[in-house]
KESELO-780580 format. One record per residue: x, y, z of N, C-alpha, C in turn; residue in one letter. Coordinates in nm, 4 decimals. Each point is the difference from the previous one (the first is absolute). Last residue first. Layout:
# residues N
nu:nv:nw:cau:cav:caw:cu:cv:cw:aa
X:Y:Z:X:Y:Z:X:Y:Z:A
...
END
This chain:
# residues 212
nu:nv:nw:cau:cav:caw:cu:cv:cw:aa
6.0426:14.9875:5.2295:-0.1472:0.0726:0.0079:-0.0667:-0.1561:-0.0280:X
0.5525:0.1767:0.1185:-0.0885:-0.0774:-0.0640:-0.1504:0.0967:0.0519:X
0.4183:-0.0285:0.2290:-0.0551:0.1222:-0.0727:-0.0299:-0.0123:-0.1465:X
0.2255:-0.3523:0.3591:0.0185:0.0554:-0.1469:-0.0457:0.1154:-0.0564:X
-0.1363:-0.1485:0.4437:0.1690:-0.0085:-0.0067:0.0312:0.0166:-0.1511:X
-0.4271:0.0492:0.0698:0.0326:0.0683:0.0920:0.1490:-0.0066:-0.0217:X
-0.2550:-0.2976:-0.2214:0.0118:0.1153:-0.0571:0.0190:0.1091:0.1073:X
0.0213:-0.4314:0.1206:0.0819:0.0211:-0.0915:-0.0347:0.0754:-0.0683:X
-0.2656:-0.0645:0.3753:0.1171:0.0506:0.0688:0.1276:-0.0169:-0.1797:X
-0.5397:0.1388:0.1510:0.0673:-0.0547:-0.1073:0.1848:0.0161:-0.0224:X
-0.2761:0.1430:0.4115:-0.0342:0.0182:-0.1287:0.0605:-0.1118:-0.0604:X
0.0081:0.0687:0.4669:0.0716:0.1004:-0.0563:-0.0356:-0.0132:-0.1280:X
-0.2864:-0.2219:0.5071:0.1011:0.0069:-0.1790:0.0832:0.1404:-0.0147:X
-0.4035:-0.1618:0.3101:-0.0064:0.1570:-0.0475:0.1713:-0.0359:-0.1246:X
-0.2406:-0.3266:-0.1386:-0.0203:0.1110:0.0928:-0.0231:0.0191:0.1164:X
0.1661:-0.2459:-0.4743:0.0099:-0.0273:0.1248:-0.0499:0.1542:0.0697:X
-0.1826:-0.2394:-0.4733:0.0945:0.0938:0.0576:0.0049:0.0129:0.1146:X
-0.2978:-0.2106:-0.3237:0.1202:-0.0755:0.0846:0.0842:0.0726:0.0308:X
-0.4091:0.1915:-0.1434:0.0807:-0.0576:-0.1506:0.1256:-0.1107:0.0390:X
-0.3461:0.1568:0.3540:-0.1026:-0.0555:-0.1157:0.1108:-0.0782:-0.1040:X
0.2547:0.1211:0.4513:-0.1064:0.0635:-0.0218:-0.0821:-0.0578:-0.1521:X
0.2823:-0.1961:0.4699:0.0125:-0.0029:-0.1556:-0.1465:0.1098:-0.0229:X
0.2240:0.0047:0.4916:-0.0983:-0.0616:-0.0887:0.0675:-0.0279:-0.1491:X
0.2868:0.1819:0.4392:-0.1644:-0.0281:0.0332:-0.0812:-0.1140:-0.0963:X
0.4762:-0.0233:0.0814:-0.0221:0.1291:-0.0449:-0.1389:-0.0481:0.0215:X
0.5139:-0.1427:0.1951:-0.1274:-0.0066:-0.0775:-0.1464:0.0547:-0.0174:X
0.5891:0.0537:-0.0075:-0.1230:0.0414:0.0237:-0.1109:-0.1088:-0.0735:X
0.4782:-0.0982:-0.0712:0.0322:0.1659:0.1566:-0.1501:0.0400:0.0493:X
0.1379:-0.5430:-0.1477:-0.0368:0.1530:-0.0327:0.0042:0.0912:0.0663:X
0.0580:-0.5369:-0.1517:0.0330:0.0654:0.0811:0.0105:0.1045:-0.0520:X
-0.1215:-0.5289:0.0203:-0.0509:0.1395:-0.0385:0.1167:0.0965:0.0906:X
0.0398:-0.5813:-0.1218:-0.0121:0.1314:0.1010:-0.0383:0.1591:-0.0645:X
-0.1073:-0.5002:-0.1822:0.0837:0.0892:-0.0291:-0.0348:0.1379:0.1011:X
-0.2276:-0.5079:0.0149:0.1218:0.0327:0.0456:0.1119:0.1136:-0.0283:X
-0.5236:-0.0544:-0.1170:0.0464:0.0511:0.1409:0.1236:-0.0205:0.0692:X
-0.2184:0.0841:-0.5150:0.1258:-0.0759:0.0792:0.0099:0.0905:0.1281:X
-0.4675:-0.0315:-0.2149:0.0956:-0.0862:-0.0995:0.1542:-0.0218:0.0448:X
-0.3204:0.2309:0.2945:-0.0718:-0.1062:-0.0250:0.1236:-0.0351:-0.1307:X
0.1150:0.3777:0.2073:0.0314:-0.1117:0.0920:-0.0457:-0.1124:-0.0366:X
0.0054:0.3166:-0.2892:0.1257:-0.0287:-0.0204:0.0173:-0.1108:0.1117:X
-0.4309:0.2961:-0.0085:0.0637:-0.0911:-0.1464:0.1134:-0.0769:-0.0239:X
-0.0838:0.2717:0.3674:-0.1044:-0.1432:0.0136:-0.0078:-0.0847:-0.1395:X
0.2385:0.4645:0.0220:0.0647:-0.0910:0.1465:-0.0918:-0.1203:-0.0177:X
-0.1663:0.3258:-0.3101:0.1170:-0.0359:-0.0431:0.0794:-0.1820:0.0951:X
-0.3239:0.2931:0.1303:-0.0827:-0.0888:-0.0939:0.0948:-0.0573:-0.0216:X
0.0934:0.3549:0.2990:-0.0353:-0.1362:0.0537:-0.0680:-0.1027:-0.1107:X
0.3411:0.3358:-0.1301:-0.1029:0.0169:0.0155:-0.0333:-0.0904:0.1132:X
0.5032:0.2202:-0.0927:-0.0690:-0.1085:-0.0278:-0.1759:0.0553:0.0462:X
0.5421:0.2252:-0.1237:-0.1409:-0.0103:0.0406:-0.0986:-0.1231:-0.0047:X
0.4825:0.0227:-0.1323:0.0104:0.1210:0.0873:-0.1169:-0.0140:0.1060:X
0.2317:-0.4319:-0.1611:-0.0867:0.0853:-0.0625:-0.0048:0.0938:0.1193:X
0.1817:-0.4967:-0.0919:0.0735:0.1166:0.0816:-0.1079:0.1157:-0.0798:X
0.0374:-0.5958:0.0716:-0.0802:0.1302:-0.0708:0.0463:0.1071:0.0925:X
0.2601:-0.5452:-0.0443:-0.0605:0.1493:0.0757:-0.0261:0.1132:-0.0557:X
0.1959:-0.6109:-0.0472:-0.0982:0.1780:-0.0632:-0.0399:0.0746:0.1119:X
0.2501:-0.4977:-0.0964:-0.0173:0.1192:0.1313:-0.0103:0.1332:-0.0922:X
-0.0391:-0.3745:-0.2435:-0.0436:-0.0271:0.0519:-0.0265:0.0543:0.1171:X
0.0590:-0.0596:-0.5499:0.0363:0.0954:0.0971:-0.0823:-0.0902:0.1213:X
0.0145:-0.1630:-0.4653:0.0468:-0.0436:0.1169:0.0406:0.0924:0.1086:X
-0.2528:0.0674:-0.4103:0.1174:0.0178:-0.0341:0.0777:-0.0579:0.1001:X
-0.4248:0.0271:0.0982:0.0151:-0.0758:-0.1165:0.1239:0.0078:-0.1023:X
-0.1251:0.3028:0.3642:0.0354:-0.1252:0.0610:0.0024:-0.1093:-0.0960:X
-0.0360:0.4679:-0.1036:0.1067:-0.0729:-0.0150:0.0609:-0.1108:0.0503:X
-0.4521:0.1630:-0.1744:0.1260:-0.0017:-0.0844:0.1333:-0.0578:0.0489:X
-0.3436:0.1391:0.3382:-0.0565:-0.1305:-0.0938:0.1367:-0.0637:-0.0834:X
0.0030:0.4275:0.1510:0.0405:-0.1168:0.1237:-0.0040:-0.1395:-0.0613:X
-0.2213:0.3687:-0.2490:0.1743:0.0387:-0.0155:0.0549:-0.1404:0.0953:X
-0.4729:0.1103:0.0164:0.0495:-0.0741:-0.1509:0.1321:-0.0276:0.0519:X
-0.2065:0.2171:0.3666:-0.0209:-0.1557:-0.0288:0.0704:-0.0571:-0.1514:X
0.0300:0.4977:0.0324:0.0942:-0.0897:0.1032:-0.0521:-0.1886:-0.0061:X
-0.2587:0.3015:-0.2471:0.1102:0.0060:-0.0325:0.0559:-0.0799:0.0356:X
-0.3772:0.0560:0.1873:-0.0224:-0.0963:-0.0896:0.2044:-0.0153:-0.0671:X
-0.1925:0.2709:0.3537:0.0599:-0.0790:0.0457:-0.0391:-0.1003:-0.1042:X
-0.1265:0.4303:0.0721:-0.1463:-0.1406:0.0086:0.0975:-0.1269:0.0016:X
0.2617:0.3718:0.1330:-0.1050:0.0675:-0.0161:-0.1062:-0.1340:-0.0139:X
0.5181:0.1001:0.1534:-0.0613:-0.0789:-0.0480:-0.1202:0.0918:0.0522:X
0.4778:0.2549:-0.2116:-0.1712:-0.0219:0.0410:-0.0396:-0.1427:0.0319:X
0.4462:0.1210:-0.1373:-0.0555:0.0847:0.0953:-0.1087:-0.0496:0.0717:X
0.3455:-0.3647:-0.1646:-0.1424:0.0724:-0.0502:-0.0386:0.1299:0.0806:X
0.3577:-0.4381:-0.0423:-0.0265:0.1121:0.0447:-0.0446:0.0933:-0.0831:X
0.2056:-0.5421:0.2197:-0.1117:0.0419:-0.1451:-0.0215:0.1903:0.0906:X
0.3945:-0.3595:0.0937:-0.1051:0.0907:0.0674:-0.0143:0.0218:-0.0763:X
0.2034:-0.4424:0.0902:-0.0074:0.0839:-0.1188:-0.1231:0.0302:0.0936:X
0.4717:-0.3107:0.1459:-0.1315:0.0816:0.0341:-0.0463:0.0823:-0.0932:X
0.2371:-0.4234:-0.1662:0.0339:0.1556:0.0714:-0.1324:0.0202:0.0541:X
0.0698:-0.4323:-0.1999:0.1352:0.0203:0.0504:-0.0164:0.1866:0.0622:X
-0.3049:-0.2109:-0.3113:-0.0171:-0.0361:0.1046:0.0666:-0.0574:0.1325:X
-0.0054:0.2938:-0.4790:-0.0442:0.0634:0.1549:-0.0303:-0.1254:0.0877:X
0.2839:-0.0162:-0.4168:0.0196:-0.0108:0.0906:-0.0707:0.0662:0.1471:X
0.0611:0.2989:-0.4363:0.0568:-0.1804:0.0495:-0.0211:-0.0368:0.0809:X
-0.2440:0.4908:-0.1152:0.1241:-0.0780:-0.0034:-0.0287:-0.1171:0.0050:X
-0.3296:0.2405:-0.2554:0.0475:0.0282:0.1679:0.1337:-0.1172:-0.0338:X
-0.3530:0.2973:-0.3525:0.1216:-0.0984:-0.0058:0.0464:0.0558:0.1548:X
-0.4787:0.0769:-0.2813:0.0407:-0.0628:0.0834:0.1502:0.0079:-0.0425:X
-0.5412:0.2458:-0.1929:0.1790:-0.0477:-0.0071:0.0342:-0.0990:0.1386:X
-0.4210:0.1616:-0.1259:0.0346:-0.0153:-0.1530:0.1581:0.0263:0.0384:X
-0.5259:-0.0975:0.3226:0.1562:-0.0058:-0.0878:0.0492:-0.0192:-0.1244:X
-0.4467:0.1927:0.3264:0.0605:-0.0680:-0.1330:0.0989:0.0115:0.0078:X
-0.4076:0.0061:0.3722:0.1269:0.0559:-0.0771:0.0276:-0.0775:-0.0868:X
-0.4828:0.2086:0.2440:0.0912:-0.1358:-0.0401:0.1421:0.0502:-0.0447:X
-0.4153:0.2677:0.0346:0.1169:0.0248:0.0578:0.0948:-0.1245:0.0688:X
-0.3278:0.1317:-0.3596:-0.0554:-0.1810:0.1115:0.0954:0.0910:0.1024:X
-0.0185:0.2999:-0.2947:-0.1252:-0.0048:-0.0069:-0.0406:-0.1665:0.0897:X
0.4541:0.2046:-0.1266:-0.1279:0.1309:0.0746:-0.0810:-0.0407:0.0503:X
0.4021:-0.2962:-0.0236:-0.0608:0.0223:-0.0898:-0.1164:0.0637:0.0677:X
0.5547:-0.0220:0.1243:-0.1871:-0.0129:0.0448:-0.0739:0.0466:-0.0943:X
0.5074:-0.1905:-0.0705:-0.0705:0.1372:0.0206:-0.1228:-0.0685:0.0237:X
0.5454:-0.1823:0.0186:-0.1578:-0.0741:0.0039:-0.0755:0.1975:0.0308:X
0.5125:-0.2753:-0.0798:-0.0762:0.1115:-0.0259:-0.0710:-0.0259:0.0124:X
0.4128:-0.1421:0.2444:-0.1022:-0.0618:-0.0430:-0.1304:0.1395:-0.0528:X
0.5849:-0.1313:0.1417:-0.0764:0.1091:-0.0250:-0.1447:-0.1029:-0.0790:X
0.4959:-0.0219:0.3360:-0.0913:-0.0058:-0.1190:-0.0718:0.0873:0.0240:X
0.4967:-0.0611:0.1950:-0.1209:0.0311:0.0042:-0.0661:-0.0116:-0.1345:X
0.4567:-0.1324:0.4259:-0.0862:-0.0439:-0.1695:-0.1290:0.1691:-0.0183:X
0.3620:0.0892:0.3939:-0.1410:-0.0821:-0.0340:-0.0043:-0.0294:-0.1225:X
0.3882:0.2359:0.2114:0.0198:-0.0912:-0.0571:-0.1620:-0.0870:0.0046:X
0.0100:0.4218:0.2133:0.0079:0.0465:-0.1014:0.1041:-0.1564:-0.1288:X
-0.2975:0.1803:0.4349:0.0735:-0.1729:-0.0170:0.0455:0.0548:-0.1641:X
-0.1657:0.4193:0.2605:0.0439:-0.0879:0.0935:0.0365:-0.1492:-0.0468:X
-0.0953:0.2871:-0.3346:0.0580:0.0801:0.0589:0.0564:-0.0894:0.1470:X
-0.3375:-0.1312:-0.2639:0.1548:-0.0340:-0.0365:0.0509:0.0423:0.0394:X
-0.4062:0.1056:0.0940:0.0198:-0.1614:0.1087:0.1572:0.0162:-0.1170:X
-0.1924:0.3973:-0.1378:0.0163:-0.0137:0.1744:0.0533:-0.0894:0.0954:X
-0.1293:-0.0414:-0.4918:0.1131:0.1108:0.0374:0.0212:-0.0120:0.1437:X
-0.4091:-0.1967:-0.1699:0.1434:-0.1158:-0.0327:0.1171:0.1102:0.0334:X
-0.4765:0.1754:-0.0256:0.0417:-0.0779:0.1755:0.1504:-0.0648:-0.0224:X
-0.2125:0.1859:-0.4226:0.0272:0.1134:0.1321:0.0001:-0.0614:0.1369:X
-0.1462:-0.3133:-0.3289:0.1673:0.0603:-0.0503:0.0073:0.1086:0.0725:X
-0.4347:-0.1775:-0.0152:0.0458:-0.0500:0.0661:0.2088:0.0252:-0.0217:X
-0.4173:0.1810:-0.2410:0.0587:0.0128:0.0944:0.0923:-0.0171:0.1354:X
-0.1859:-0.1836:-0.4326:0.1413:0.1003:-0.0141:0.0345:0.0864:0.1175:X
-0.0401:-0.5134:-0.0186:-0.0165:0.1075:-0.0820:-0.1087:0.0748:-0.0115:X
0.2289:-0.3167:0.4137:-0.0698:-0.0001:-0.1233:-0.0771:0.1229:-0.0915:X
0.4466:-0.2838:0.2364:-0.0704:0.1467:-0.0049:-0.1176:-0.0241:-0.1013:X
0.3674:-0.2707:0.3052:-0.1073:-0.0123:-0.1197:-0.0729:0.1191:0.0236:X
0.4864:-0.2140:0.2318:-0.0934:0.1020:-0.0351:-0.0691:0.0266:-0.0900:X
0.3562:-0.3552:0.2843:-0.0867:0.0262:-0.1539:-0.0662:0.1323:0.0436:X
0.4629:-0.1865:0.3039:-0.1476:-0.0016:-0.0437:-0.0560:0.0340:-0.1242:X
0.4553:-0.3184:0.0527:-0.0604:0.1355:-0.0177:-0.1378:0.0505:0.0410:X
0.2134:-0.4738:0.1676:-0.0516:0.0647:-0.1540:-0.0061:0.1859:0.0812:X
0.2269:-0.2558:0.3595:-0.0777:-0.0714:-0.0671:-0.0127:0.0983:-0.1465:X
0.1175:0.2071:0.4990:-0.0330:-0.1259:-0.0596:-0.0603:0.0053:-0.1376:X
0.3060:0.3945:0.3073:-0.1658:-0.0247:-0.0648:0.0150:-0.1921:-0.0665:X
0.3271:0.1585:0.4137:-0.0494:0.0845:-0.1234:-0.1413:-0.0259:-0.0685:X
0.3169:0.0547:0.5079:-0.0794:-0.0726:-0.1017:0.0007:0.0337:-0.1256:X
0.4121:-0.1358:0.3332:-0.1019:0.1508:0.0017:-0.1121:0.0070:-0.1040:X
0.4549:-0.2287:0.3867:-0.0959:-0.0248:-0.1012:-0.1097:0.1068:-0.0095:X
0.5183:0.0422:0.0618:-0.0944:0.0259:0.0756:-0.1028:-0.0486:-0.0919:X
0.5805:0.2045:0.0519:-0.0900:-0.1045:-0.0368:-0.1503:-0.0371:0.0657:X
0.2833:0.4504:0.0606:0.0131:-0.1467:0.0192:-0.1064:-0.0335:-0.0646:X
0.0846:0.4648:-0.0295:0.0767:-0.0152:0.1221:0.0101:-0.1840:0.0693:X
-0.1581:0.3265:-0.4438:0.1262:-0.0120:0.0364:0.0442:-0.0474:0.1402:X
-0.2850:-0.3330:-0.2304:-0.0268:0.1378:-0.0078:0.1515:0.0447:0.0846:X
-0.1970:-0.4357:-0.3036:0.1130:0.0305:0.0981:0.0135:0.0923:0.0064:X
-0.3726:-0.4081:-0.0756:0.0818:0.1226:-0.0518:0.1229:0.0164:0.0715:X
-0.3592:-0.4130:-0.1119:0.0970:0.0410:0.1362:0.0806:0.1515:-0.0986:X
-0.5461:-0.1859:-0.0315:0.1023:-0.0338:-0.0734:0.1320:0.0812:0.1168:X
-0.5565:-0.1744:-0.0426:0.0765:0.0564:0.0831:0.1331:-0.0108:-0.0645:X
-0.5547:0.0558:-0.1450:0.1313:-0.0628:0.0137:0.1105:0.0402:0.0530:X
-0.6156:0.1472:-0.0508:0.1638:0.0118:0.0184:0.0899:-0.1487:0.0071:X
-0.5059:0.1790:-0.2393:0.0400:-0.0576:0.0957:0.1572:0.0253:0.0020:X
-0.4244:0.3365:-0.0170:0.0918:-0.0999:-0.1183:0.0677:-0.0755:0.1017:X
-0.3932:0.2767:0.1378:0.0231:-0.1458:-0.0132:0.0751:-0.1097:-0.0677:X
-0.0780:0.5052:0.0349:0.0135:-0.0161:0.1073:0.0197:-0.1842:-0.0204:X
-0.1074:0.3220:-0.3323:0.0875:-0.0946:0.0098:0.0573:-0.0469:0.1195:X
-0.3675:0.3533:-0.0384:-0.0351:-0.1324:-0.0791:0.1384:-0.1098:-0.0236:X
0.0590:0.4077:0.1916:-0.1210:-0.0619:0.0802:-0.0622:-0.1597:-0.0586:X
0.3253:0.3445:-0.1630:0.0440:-0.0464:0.0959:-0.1098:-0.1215:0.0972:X
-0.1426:0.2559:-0.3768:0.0697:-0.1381:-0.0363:0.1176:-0.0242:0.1129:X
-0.3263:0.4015:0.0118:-0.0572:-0.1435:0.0071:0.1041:-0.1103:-0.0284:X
0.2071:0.3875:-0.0517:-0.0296:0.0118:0.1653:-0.1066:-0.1108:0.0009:X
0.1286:0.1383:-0.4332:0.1110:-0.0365:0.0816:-0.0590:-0.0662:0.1381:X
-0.3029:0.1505:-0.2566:0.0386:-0.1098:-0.0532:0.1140:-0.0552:0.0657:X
-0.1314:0.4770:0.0573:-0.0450:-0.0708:0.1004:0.0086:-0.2189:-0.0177:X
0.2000:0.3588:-0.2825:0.0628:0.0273:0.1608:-0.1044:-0.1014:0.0790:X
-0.0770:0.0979:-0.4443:0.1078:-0.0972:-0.0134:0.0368:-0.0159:0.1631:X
-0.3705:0.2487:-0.1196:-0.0502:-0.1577:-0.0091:0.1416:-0.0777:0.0018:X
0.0388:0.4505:0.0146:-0.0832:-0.0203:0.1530:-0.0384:-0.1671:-0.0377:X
0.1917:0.2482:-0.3659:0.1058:0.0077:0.1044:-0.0690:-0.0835:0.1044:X
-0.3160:0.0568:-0.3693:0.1265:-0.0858:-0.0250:0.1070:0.0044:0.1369:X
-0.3379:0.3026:0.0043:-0.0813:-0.1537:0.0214:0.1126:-0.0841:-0.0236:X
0.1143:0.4380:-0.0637:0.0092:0.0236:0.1193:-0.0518:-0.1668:0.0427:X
0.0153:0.1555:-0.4791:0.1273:-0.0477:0.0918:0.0254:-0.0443:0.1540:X
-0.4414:0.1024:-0.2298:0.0606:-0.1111:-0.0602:0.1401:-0.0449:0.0929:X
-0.2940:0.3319:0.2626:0.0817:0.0110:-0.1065:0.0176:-0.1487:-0.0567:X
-0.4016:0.1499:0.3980:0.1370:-0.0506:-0.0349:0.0343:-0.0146:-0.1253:X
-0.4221:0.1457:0.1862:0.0754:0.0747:-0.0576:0.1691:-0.0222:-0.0327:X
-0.3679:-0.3102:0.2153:-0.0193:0.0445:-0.2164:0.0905:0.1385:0.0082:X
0.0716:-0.3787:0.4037:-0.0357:0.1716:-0.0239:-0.0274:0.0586:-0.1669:X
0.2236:-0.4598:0.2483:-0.1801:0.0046:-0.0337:-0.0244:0.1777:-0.0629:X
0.4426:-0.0964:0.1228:-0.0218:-0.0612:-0.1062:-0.1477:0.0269:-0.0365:X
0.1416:0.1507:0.4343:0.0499:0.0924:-0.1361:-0.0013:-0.0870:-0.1215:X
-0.1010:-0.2550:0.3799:-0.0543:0.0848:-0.0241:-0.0164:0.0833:-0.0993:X
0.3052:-0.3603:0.0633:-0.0992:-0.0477:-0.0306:-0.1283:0.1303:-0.0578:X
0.4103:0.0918:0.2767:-0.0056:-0.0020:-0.1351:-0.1093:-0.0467:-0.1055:X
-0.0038:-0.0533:0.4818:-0.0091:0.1728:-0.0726:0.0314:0.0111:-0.1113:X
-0.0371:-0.4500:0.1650:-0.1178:0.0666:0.0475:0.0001:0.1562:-0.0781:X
0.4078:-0.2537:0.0445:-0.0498:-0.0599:-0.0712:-0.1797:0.0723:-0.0417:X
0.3082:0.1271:0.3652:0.0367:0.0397:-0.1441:-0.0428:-0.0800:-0.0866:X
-0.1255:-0.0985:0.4082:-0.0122:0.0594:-0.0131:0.0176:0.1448:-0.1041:X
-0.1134:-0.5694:0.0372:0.0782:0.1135:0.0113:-0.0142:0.1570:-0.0259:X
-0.2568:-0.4623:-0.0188:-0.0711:0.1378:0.0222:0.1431:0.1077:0.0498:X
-0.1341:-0.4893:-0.3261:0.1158:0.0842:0.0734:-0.0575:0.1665:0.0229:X
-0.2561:-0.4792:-0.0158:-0.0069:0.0884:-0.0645:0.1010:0.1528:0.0725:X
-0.1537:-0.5731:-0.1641:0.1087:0.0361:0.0849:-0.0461:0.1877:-0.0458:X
-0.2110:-0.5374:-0.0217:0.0269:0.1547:-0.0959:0.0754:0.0455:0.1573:X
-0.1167:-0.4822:-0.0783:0.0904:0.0797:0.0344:-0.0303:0.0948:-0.0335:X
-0.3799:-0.2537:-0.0148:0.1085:-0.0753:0.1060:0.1022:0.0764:0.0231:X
-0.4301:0.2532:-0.1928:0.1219:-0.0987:-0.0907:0.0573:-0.0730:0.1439:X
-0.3467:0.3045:0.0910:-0.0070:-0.0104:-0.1262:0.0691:-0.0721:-0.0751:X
-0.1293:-0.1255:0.5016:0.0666:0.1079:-0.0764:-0.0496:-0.0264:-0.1281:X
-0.3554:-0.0660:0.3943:0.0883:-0.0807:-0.0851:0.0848:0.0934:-0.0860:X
END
């Protein structure tokens, strides 16, 4: 039986090597920042594979001709804080007219439950596609909150975009929303005692911040 109905897990091949040189504890703050924006790029081709198109009549230099474009609302982009803002460069870079929010929530040490202490997502998510994006899903409490949040804001086509995922994470997200597609460059063996994904890259917003 799968772990979710959709997870999806992009095994490109530049997706894969970069992925690599990320995991490496000898990778640079800067060097984690460049490699998480390049590969954000290269998942969000993957993850917007399902915007929908419209057809409008142009006029290129050699005739008139129907030719598509993008339908409907803007997409959304929900990031959820703080690591989740090193994936938003990459996907703007490719839709660079997306809305985007922002939902704060930290893991508490000791339930490794989460807490929120911010929110503001756009208008209107139940007019756009909204990709929620998180490096890490790990116990996948985060992500369940954050989804939660915004289907009660009326979101309704959601899609989780994260670098790494656990399998705890993947069964957490399938049992509370098995309609939000997963989608990741890796999934990773275990969770270890403190919820840390392993074999992982650490603690991916003090990696991209050079934090402790």
């Amino acid at each position: 039986m799968p772990l979710h109905p959709s997870l999806t897990i992009v095994d490109h091949p530049l997706v894969q090597h970069k992925l690599t040189l990320m995991r490496d504890e000898g990778a640079s703050t800067a060097t984690f920042r460049r490699l998480l924006r390049e590969i954000s790029l290269l998942l969000a081709y993957e993850v917007t594979r399902g915007l929908e198109l419209r057809t409008t009549r142009i006029r290129t230099p050699m005739c008139e001709t129907e030719a598509p474009l993008l339908k409907g609302k803007k997409l959304a982009l929900v990031s959820i804080l703080r690591a989740g803002n090193g994936l938003l460069d990459g996907i703007l870079e490719l839709v660079p007219s997306a809305r985007v929010g922002f939902i704060g929530l930290y893991r508490d040490p000791d339930t490794l439950r989460p807490v929120q202490y911010y929110d503001k997502v756009p208008g209107e998510l139940d007019e756009r596609m909204v990709i929620v994006v998180d490096p890490m899903l790990a116990t996948g409490n985060s992500s369940v909150a954050a989804i939660d949040l915004l289907k009660e804001k009326g979101a309704r086509n959601i899609r989780f975009l994260c670098l790494l995922a656990a399998p705890e994470g993947v069964r957490r997200m399938a049992a509370a929303h098995p309609d939000v597609p997963i989608l990741t460059a890796a999934l990773d063996e275990r969770l270890d005692e403190h919820g840390y994904i392993v074999p992982g890259l650490g603690d991916a917003g003090d990696r991209l911040f050079g934090t402790k």
